[in-house]
Biotite code that builds the C-alpha atoms (Angstrom):
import biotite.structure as struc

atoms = struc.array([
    struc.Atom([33.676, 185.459, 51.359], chain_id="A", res_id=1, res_name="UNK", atom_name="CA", element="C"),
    struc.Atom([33.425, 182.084, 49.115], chain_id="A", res_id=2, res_name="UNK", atom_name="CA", element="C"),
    struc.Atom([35.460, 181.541, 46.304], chain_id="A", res_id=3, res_name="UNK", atom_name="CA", element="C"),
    struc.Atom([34.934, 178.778, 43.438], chain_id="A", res_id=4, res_name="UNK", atom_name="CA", element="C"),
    struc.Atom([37.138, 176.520, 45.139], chain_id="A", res_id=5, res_name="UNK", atom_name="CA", element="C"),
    struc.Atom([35.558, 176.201, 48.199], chain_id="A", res_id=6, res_name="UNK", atom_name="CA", element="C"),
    struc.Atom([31.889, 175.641, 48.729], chain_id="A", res_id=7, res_name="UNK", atom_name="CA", element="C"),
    struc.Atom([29.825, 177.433, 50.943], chain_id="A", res_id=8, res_name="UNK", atom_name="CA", element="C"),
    struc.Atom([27.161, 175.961, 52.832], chain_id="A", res_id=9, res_name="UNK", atom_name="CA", element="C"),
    struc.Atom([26.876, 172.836, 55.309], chain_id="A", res_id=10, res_name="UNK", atom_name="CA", element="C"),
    struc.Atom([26.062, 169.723, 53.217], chain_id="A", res_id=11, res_name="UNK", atom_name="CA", element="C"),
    struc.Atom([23.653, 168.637, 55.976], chain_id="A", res_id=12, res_name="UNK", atom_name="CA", element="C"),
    struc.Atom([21.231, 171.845, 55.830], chain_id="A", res_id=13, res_name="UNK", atom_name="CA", element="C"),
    struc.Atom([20.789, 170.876, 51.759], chain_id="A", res_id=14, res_name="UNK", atom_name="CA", element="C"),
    struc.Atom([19.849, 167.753, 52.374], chain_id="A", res_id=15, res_name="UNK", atom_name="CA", element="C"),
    struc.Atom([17.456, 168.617, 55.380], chain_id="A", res_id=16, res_name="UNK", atom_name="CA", element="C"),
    struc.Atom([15.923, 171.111, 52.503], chain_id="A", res_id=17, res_name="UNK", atom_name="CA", element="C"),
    struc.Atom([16.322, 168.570, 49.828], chain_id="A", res_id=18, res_name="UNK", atom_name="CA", element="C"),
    struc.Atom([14.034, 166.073, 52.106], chain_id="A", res_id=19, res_name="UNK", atom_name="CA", element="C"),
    struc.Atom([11.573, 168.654, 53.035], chain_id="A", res_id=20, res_name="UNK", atom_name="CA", element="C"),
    struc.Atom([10.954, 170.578, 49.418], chain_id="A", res_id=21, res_name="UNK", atom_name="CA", element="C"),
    struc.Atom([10.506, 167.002, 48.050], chain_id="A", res_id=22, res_name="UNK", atom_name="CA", element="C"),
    struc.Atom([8.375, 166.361, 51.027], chain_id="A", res_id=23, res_name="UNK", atom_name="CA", element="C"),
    struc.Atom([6.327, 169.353, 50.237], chain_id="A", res_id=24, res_name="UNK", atom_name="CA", element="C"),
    struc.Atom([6.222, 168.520, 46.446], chain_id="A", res_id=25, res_name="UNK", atom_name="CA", element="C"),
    struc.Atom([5.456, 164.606, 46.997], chain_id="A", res_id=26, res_name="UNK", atom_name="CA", element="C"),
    struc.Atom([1.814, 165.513, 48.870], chain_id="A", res_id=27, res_name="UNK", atom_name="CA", element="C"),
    struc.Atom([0.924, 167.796, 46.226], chain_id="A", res_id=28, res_name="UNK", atom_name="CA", element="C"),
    struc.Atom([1.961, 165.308, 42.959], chain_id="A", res_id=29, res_name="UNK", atom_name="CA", element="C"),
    struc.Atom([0.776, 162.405, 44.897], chain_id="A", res_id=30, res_name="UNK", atom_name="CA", element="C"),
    struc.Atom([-2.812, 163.928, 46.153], chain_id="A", res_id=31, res_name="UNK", atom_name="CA", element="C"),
    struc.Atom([-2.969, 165.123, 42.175], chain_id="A", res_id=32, res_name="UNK", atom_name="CA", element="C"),
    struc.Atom([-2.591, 161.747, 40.869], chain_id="A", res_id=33, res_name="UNK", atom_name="CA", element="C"),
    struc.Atom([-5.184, 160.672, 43.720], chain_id="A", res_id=34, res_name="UNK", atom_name="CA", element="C"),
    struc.Atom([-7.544, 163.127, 42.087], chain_id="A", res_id=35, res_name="UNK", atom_name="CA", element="C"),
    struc.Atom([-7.022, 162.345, 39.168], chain_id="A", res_id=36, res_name="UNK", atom_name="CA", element="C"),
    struc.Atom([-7.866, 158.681, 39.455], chain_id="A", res_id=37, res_name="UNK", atom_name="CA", element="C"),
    struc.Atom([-4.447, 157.520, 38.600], chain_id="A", res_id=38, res_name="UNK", atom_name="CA", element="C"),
    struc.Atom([-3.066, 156.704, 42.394], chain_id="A", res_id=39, res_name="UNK", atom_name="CA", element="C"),
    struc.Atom([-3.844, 156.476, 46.083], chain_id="A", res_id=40, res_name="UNK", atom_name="CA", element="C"),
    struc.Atom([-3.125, 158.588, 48.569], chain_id="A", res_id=41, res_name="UNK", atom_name="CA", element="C"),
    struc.Atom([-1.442, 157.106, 51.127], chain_id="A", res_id=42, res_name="UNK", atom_name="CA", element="C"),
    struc.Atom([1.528, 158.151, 52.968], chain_id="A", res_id=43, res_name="UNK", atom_name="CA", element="C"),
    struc.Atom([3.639, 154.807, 51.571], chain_id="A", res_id=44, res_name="UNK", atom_name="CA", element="C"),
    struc.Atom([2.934, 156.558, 48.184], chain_id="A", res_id=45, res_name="UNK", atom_name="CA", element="C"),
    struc.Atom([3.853, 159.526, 49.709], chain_id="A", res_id=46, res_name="UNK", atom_name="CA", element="C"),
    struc.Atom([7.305, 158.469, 51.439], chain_id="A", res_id=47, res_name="UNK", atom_name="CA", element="C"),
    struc.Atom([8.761, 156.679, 47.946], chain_id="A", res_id=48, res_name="UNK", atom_name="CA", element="C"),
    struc.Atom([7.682, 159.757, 46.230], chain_id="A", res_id=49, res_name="UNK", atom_name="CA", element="C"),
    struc.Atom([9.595, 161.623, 48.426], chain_id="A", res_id=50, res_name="UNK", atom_name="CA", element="C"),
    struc.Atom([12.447, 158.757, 48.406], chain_id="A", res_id=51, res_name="UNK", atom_name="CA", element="C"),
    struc.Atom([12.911, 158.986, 44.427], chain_id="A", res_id=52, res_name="UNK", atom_name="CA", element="C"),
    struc.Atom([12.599, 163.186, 44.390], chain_id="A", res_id=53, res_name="UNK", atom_name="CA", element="C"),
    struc.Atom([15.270, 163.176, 47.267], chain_id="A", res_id=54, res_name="UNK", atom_name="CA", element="C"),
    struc.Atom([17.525, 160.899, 45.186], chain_id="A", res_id=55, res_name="UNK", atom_name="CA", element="C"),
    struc.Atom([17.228, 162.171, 42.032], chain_id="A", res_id=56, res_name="UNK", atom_name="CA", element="C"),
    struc.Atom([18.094, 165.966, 43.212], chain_id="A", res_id=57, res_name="UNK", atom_name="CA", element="C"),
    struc.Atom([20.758, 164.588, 45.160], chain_id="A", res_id=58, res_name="UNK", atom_name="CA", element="C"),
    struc.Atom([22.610, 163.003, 42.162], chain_id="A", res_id=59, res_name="UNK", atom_name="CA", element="C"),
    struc.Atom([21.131, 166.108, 39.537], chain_id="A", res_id=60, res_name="UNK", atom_name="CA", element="C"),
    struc.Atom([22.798, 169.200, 41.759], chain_id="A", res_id=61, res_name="UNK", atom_name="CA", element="C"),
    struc.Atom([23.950, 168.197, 45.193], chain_id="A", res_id=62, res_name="UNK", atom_name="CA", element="C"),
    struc.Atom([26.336, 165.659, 44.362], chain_id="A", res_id=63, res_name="UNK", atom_name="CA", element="C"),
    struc.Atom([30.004, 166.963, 44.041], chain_id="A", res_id=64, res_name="UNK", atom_name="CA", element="C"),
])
C-alpha cells in the first residue's frame, strides 16, 4: 500500500507514457495546423512538438 511519503510507480514507465501521449497528441496538433494552413507536416515538426510537450509535462507534474 503507498503512503504520501513514498511514491508509487517506476519513474521510467511515466516518462515512456509521457513520450508516447505527447507523441500521440503532437500528430494530431501538428496535422491540424497542417490543415489549417498554418504549418507543415513533417515528422521534424512532429518530433519538436513532441520534444516541447514531453518537457513541459515533465517540469508541470512529473518533476519531484
Amino acid at each position: 500500500m503507498a503512503t504520501d511519503d513514498e511514491p508509487s510507480g517506476d519513474i521510467r514507465v511515466l516518462l515512456v507514457l509521457d513520450l508516447l501521449l505527447s507523441l500521440v497528441f503532437s500528430v494530431g496538433a501538428v496535422y491540424a495546423l497542417d490543415l489549417a494552413g498554418v504549418g507543415e507536416y513533417t515528422w521534424q515538426n512532429v518530433a519538436l512538438a513532441t520534444l516541447f510537450l514531453a518537457v513541459v509535462t515533465y517540469f508541470a507534474v512529473l518533476r519531484e
